[in-house]
NULUMLO-26573 format. One record per residue (C-alpha): x, y, z; residue in one letter. Coordinates in steps of 0.05 Angstrom, whole numbers, plus 5000, padded with zeros to 4 digits. Each point is the difference from the previous one (the first is absolute). Layout:
BEGIN
REC     c1     c2     c3   type
REC      X      Y      Z      A
...
END
This chain:
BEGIN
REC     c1     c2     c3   type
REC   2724   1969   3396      X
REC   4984   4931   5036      X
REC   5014   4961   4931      X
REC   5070   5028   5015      X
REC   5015   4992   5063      X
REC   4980   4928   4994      X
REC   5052   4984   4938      X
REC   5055   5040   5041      X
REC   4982   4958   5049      X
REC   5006   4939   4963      X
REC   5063   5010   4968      X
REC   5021   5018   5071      X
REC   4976   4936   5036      X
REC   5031   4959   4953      X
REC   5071   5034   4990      X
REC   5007   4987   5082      X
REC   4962   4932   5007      X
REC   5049   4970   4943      X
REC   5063   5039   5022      X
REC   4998   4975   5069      X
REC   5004   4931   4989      X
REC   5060   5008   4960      X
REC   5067   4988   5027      X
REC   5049   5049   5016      X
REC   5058   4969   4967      X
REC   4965   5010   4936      X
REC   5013   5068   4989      X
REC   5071   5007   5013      X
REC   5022   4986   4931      X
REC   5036   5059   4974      X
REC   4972   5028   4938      X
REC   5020   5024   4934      X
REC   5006   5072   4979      X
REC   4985   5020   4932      X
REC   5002   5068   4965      X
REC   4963   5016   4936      X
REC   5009   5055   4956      X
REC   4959   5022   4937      X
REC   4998   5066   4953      X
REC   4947   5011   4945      X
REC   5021   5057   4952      X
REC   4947   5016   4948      X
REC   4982   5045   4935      X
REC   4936   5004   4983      X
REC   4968   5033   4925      X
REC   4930   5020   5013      X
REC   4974   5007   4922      X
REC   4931   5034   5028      X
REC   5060   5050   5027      X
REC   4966   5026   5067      X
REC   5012   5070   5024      X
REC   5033   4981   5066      X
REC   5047   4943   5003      X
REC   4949   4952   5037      X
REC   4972   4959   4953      X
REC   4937   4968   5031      X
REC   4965   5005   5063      X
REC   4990   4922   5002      X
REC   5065   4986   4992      X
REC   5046   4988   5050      X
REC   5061   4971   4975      X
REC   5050   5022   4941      X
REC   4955   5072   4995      X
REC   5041   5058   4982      X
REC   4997   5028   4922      X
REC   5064   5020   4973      X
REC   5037   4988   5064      X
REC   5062   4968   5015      X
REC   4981   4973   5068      X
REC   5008   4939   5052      X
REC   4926   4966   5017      X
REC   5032   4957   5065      X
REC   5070   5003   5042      X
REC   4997   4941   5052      X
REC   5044   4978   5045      X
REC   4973   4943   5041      X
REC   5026   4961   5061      X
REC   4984   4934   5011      X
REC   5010   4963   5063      X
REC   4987   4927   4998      X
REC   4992   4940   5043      X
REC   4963   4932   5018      X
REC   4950   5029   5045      X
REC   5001   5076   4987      X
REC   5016   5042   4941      X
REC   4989   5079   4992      X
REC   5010   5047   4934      X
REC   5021   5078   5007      X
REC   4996   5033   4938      X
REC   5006   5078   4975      X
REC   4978   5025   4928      X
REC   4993   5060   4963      X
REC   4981   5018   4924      X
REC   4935   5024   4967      X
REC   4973   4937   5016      X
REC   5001   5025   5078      X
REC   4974   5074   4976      X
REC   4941   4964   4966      X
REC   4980   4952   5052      X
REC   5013   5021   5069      X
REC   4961   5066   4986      X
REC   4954   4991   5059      X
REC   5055   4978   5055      X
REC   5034   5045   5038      X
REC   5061   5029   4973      X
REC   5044   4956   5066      X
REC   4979   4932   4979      X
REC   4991   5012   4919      X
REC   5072   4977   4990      X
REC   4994   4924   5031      X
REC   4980   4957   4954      X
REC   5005   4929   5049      X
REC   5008   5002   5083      X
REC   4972   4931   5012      X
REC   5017   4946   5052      X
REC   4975   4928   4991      X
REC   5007   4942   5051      X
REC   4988   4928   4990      X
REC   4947   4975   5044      X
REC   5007   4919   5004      X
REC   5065   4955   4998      X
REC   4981   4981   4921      X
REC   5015   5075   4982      X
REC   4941   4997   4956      X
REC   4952   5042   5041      X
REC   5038   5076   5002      X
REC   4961   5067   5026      X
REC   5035   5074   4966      X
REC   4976   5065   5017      X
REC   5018   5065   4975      X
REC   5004   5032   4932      X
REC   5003   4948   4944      X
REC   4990   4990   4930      X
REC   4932   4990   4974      X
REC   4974   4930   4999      X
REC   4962   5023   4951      X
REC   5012   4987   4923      X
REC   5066   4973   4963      X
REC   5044   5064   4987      X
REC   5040   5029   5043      X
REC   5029   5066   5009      X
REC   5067   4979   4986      X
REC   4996   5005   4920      X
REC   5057   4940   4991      X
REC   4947   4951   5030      X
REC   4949   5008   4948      X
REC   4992   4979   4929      X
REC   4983   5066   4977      X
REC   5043   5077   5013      X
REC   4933   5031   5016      X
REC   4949   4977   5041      X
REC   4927   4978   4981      X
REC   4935   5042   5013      X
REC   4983   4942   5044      X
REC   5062   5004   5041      X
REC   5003   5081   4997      X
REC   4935   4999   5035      X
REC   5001   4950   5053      X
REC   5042   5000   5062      X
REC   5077   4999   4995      X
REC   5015   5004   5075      X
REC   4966   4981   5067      X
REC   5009   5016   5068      X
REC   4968   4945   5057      X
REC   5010   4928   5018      X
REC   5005   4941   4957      X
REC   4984   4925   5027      X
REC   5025   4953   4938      X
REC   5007   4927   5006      X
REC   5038   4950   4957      X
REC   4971   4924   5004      X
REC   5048   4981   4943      X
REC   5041   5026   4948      X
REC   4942   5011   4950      X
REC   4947   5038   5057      X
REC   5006   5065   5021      X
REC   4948   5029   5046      X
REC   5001   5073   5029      X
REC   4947   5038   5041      X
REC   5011   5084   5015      X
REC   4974   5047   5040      X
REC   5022   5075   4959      X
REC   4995   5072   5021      X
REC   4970   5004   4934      X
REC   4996   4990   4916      X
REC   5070   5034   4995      X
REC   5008   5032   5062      X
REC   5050   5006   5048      X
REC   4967   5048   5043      X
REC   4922   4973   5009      X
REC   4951   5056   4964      X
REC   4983   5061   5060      X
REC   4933   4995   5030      X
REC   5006   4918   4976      X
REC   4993   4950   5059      X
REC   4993   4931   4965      X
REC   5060   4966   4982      X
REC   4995   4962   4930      X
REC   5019   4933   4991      X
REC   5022   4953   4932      X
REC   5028   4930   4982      X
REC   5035   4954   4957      X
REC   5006   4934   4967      X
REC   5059   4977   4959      X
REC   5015   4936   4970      X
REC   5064   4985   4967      X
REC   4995   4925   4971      X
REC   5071   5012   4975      X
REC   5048   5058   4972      X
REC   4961   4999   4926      X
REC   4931   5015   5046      X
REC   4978   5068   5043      X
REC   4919   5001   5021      X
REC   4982   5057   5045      X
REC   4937   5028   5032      X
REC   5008   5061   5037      X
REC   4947   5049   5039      X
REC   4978   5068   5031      X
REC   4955   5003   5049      X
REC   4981   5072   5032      X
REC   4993   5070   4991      X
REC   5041   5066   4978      X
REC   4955   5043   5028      X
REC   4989   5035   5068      X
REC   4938   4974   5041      X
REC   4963   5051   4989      X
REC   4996   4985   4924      X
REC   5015   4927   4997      X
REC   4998   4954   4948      X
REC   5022   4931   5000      X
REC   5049   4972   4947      X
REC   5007   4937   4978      X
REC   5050   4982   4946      X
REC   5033   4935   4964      X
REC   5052   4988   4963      X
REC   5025   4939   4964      X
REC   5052   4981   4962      X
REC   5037   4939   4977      X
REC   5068   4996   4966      X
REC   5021   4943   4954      X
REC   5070   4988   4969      X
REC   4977   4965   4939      X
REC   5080   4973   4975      X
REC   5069   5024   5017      X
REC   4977   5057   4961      X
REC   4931   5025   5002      X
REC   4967   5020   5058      X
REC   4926   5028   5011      X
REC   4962   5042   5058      X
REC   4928   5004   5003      X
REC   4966   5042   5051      X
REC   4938   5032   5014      X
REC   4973   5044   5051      X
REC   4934   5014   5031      X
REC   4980   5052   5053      X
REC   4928   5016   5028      X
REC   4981   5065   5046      X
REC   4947   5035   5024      X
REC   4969   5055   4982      X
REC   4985   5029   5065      X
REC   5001   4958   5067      X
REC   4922   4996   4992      X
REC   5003   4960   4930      X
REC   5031   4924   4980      X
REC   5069   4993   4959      X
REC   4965   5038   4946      X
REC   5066   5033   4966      X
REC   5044   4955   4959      X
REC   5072   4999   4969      X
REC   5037   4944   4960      X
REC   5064   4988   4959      X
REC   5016   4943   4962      X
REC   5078   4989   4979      X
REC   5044   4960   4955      X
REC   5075   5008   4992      X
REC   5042   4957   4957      X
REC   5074   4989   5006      X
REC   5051   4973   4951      X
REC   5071   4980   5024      X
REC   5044   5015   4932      X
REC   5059   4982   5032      X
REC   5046   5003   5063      X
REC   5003   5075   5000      X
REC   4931   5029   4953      X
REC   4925   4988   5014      X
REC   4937   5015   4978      X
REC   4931   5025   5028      X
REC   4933   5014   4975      X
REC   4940   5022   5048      X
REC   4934   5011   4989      X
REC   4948   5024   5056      X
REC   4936   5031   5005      X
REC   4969   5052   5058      X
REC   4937   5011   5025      X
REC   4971   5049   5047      X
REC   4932   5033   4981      X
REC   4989   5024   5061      X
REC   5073   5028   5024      X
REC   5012   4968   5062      X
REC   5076   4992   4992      X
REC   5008   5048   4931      X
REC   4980   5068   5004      X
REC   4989   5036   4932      X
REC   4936   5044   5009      X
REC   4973   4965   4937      X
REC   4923   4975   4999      X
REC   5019   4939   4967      X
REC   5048   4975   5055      X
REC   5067   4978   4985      X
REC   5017   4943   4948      X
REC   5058   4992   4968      X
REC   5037   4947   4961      X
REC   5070   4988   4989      X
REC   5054   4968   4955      X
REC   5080   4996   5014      X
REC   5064   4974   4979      X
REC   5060   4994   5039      X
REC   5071   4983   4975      X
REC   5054   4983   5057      X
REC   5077   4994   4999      X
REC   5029   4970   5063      X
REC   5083   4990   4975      X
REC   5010   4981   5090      X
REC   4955   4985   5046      X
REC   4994   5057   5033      X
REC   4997   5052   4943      X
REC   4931   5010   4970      X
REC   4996   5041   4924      X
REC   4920   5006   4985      X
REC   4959   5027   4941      X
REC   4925   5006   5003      X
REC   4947   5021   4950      X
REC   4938   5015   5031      X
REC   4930   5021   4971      X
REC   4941   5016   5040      X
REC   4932   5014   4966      X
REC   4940   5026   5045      X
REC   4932   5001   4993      X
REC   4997   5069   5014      X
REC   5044   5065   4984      X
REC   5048   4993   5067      X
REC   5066   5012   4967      X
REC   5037   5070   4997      X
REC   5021   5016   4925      X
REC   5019   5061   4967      X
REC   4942   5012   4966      X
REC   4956   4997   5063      X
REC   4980   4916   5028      X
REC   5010   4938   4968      X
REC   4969   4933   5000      X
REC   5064   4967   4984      X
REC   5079   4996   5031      X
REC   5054   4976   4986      X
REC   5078   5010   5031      X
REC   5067   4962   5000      X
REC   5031   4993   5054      X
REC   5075   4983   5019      X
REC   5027   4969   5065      X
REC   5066   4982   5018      X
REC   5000   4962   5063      X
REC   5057   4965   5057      X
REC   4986   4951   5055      X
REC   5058   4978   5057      X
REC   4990   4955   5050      X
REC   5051   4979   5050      X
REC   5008   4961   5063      X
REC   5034   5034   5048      X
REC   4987   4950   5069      X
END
């Protein structure tokens, strides 16, 4: 409990110290007005077929069998400006059903209701609160942002939203430096009976457009007091556009709890990842991912098996974008577990495999 109160403090101290030596005339530039729109529709072919149309409980994108469906409906305000900016946005799909289980039913359809406000006349120091996307790993829940229609076990099982404050600092173009205080590893509302607040950072470093490093962590706990155990998690990834035409993302994650608040980080998870893209042309690409999970002792992936969870995984992804804001996807996927985990009709399965269809649409327009 004092740990937090002395990083709210912090973030508090400096947000007023820096903001009052700051003109007034600064902030009377009017700012822009931006509204975003996005719609993921989806089929999915479960070949294990399922009995229900959920597919997998540690999925949490793209997981209906045998469903027409929509995974995410966004609309998203965006307000703009030198020294403030703030983002509004409401969603709905399976993606929300899967996800925002543990929120209350009020705020499970707000997917960003941030504020950010620049704290020095360079505009490079900025302080947001509110709910946010993860800083954590390189996909998104917006499906049109990543190389791949589905999203990796990596990604599927970290954070995809936030709720706190975020300090991030920009020294140059190529430096970007962020410090958080969070309600929690994908929480909005902090865990009942939990007093500490959790904290993470991040480094990025982008040399140029062909270069993306990134080290991102967790800090904290998901449990109440009574039962705590700390977390801590990194991930890293680094994204490399190769030519005009090939690109590359390499990540890898590694997370570390305890068993009980009386033992060290004696539980351990990891996921290594590698996707490959291929620009045919204008309007087709090409994607192959491979990626491996870890979790012997089921911290984040609960299966009730001895051996813990492992699984590896191999996909290919073919894309047809005729505009810019239409998106036509194709994705093969095959995941093969160590264990029988996987619903089939003649009982459980090592081995799955699905196809799954998107068709996708992205607006954006200025409207101030």
């Amino acid at each position: 409990m004092k740990n937090s109160l002395i990083l709210t403090c912090c973030f508090l101290s400096l947000a007023i110290s820096t903001l009052s030596a700051q003109s007034d005339s600064s902030w009377q530039e009017k700012p822009s007005i931006t509204i975003f729109g996005f719609l993921d529709t989806y089929y999915i072919y479960d070949f294990s077929r399922p009995q229900g149309n959920v597919r997998q409980d540690f999925l949490f994108n793209h997981n209906r069998h045998h469903e027409f469906n929509f995974n995410l409906a966004l609309i998203k305000i965006n307000v703009q400006s030198t020294k403030y900016r703030a983002n509004l946005a409401w969603q709905s799909g399976t993606y929300v059903s899967d996800n925002y289980v543990q929120e209350a039913s009020i705020i499970q359809n707000i997917h960003e209701a941030n504020i950010g406000i620049s704290l020095n006349n360079a505009n490079t120091l900025w302080l947001d609160a509110g709910i946010m996307p993860s800083h954590i790993g390189i996909e998104s829940a917006v499906s049109s942002e990543n190389w791949t229609l589905t999203r990796s076990l990596a990604a599927e099982n970290s954070p995809y939203f936030m709720a706190g404050a975020k300090l991030s600092y920009n020294p140059n173009d190529a430096w970007e430096i962020s410090l958080l205080a969070l309600n929690g590893w994908q929480r909005i509302q902090r865990v009942t009976g939990n007093s500490l607040l959790s904290a993470g950072s991040q480094l990025r470093y982008t040399p140029s457009k062909n270069l993306l490093l990134n080290w991102s962590t967790f800090v904290g706990t998901d449990d109440p007091d009574i039962s705590r155990r700390i977390r801590v998690f990194n991930n890293f990834y680094g994204q490399f556009e190769i030519t005009d035409r090939i690109g590359l993302i390499a990540g890898f994650d590694l997370g570390l709890q305890q068993n009980n608040d009386q033992t060290g980080l004696s539980q351990t998870w990891l996921s290594p990842l590698l996707i490959g893209r291929y620009q045919i042309s204008d309007q087709w690409r090409l994607a192959a991912r491979a990626e491996y999970y870890q979790d012997p002792n089921e911290v984040i992936v609960i299966t009730d098996q001895q051996q813990g969870f492992e699984t590896l995984g191999f996909s290919l992804n073919l894309d047809y974008q005729p505009v810019t804001s239409l998106f036509c996807r194709l994705e093969v996927r095959n995941l093969r577990s160590s264990t029988e985990i996987f619903e089939s009709p003649s009982g459980i399965s090592q081995n799955n495999i699905f196809v799954a269809l998107s068709m996708a649409m992205q607006l954006s327009k200025s409207v101030y």
